[in-house]
C-alpha positions as CSV (number, residue, x, y, z in Angstrom):
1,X,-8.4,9.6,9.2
2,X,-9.2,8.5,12.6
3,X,-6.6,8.3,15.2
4,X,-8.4,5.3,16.8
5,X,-8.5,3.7,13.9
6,X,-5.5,3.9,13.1
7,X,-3.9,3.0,16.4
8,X,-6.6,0.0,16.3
9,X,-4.9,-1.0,12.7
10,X,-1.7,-0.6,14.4
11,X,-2.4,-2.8,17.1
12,X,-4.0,-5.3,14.7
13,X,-7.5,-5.0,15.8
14,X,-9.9,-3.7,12.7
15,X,-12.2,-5.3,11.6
16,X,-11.4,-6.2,8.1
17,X,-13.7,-3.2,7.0
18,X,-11.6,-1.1,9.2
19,X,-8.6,-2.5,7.9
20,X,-9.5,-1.7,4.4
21,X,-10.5,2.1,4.9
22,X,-7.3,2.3,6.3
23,X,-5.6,0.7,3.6
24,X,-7.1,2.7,0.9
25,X,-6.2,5.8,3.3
26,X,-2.7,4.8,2.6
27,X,-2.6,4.2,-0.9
28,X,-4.0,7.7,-1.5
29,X,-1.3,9.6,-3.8
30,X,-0.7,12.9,-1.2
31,X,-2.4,12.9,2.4
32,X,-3.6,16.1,3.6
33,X,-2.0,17.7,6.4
34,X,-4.4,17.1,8.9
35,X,-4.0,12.9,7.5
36,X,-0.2,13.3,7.6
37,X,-0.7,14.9,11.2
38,X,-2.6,12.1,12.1
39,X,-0.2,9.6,10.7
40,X,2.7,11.2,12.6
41,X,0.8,11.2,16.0
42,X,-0.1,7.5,15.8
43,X,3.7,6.5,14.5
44,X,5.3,8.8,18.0
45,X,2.6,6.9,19.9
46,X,3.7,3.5,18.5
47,X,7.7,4.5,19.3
48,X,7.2,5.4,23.0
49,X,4.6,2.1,23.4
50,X,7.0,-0.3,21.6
51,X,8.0,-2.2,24.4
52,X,3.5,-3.2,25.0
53,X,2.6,-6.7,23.2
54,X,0.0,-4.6,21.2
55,X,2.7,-3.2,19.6
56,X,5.0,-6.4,19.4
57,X,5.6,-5.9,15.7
58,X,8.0,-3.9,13.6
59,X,7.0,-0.5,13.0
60,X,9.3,0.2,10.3
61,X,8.1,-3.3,8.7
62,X,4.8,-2.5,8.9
63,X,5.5,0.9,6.6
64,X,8.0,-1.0,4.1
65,X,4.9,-3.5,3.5
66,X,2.4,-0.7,3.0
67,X,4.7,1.3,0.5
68,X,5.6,-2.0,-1.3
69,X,2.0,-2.8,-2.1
70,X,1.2,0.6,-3.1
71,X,4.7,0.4,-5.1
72,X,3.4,-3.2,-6.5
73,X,0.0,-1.1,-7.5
74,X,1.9,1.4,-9.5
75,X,3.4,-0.9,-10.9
76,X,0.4,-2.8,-12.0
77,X,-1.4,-0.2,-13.5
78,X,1.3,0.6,-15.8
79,X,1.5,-3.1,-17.0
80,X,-2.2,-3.1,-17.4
81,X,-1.8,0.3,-19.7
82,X,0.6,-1.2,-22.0
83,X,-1.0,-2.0,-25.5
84,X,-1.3,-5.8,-26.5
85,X,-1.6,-5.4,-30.1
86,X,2.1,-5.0,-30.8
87,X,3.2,-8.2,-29.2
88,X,0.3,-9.5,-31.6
89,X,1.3,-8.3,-34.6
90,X,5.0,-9.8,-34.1
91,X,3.7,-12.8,-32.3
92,X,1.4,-13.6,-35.7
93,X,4.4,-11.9,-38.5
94,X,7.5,-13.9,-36.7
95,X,6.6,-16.8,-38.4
96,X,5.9,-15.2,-41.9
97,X,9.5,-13.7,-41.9
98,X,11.0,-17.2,-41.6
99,X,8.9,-19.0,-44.2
């Protein structure tokens, strides 16, 4: 990932192209070390400029949203994976039992 772009995402100024590369960046499963590099150089950037207006917003906010949507797409994915057809079957013998 680029360093620009990622400072740029940081500072809220991608385009929303920009802002979805770097999104999908985040939601990879494991970074490489050269991303994770990256990462760390933009976030050490971000502490010692936190006092600029670019950088107005909270850092540590701005991670816990990230992770929660990746969380939120985990979570997703394993609600989409879960078979219908049982909740069918008692859905449709529920009321045979009682008749």
């Amino acid at each position: 990932m680029d360093i620009k772009l990622l400072e740029k995402f940081y500072k809220n100024e991608c385009t929303p192209e920009e802002a979805k590369k770097v999104l999908s960046w985040f939601e990879q499963e494991e970074l490489q070390q050269a991303e994770e590099a990256a990462l760390e150089a933009v976030w050490q950037h971000a502490e010692l400029d936190a006092n600029e207006p670019a950088y107005a917003h909270d850092a540590d906010k701005l991670l816990a949203n990230i992770l929660a949507k990746k969380e939120s797409k985990s979570t997703q994915a394993t609600d989409e994976d879960t078979p219908v057809w049982p909740l069918l079957a008692v859905a449709l013998l529920l009321p045979v039992l009682f008749v």
